[in-house]
C-alpha positions in Angstrom: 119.3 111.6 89.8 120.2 113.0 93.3 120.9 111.0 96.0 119.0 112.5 99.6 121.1 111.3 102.9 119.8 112.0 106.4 121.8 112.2 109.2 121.0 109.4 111.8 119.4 107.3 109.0 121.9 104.8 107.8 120.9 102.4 104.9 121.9 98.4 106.4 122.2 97.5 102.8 122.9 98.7 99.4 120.6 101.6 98.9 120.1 105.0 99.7 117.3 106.3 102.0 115.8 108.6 99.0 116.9 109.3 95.8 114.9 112.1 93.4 114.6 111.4 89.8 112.6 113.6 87.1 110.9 115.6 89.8 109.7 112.8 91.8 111.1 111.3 95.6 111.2 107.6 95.9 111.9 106.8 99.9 113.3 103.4 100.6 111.3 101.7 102.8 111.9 102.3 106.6 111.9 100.5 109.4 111.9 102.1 113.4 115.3 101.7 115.1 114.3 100.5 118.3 112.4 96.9 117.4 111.2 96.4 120.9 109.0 98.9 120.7 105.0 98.2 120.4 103.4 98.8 116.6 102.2 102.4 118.1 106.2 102.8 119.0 107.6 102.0 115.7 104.9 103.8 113.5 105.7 106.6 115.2 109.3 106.1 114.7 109.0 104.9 110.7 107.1 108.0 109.7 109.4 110.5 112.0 112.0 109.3 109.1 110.0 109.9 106.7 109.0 113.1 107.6 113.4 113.8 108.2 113.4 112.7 104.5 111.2 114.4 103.3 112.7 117.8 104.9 115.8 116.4 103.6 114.5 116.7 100.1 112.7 119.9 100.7 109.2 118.4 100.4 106.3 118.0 103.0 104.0 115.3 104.0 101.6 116.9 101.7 103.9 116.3 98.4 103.5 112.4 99.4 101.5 110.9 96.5 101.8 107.6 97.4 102.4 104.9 100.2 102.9 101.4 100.8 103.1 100.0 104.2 104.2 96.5 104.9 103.0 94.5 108.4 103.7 91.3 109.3 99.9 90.6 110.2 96.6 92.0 109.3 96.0 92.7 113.2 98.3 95.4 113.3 96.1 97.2 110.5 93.7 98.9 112.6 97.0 100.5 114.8 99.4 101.2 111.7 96.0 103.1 109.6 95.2 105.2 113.0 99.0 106.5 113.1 99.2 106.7 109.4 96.0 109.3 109.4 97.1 111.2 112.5 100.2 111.7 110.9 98.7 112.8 107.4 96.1 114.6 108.6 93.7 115.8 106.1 96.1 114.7 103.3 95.4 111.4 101.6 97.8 109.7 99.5 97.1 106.9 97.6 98.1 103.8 100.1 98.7 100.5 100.2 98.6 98.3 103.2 100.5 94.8 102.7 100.2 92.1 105.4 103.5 90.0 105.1 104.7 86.9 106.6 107.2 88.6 108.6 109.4 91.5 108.5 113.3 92.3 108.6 115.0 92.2 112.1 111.5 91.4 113.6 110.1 95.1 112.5 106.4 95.6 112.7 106.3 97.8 109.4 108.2 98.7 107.1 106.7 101.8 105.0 108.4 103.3 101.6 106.5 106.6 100.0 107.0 108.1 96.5 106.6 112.2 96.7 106.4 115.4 94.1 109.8 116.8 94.2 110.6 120.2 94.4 
């Protein structure tokens, strides 16, 4: 296994924010750094991480093969599937979308992604 480490994305527990094991990425799920910002706001922010990651690993958004994205209510679903497609494009992974009670530190999703390694 190989441990992938992304400057300016610092795990606030006890994991790492990808690791790569028999040719497949498994991100951690991420949350957006600034938590006063509006679902649009941290979407934005949870994917730019995931894209960094993903670099990181030397994969692209098109390698993603799966997604789950965790909200704390299904009103935010229409927002979080908008950014979600703008930011995939014409790629489609296979996706989850989980509406949650609430989420860490008051986050308005939380997304993790599982990828083709290179």
């Amino acid at each position: 296994m190989k441990e992938i480490h992304v400057d300016g994305i610092v795990p606030a527990g006890h994991y790492v924010p990808a690791i790569v094991s028999n040719g497949t990425l498994y991100i951690s799920g991420q949350l957006a750094d600034d938590f006063k910002l509006d679902m649009t706001g941290q979407m934005a922010e949870v994917l730019s991480k995931i894209d960094r990651i993903l670099t990181a690993a030397g994969c692209t958004r098109s390698d993603v093969a799966m997604c789950t994205v965790y909200i704390p209510d299904i009103r935010f679903w229409d927002l979080a599937n908008c950014a979600y497609s703008a930011f995939f494009g014409t790629h489609k992974p296979a996706r989850v979308i989980v509406p949650t009670r609430e989420l860490h530190h008051g986050a308005l999703v939380e997304i993790s992604a599982v990828a083709e390694a290179h």
